[in-house]
N, C-alpha and C positions, 0 to 999 in steps of 0.2 A: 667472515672474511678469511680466507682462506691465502696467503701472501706468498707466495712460489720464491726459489733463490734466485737470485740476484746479483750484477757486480755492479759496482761502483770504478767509476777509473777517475785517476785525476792527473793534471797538469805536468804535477810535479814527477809523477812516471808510477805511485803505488797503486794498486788497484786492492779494492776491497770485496770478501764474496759473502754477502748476507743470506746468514743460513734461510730457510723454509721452515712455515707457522711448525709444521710439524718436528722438524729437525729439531727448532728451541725447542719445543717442551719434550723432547728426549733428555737434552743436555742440561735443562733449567733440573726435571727429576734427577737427573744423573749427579749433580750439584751436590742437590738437597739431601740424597742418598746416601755420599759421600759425605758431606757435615753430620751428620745422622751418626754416621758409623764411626768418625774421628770421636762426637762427644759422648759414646757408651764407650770406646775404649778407654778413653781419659778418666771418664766416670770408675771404672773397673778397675785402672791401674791404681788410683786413689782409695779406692775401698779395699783392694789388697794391700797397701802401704798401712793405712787403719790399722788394718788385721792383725799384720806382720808388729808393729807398734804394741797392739794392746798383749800379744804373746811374749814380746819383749819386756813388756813392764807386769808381767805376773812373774818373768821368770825371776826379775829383780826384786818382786816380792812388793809392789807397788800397787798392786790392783789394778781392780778394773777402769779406774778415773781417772 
């Protein structure tokens, strides 16, 4: 099933336009893509904080733990 766009109108004066089957699964990957790329930078920013940290506590003479 293959759903073409769409609007919806209503009473109250808003009208709505429902994207096409294919349009969503642009945007749904587009989404996923974008959460994708937010949680390796998170992840990255985190692993250099780590890093930054354990250079810190050799410099202090703390070790590695």
């Amino acid at each position: 099933m293959n759903k073409e766009r769409y609007k919806e109108e209503y009473k109250e004066g808003s009208d709505l336009l429902w994207p096409s089957d294919k349009e969503d699964k642009i945007t749904w990957q587009f989404y996923k893509d974008l959460s994708n790329l937010s949680k390796n930078i998170s992840y990255s920013k985190k692993k250099n904080l780590i890093l930054f940290e354990q250079v810190v506590r050799i410099k202090k003479g703390k070790g590695w733990g």
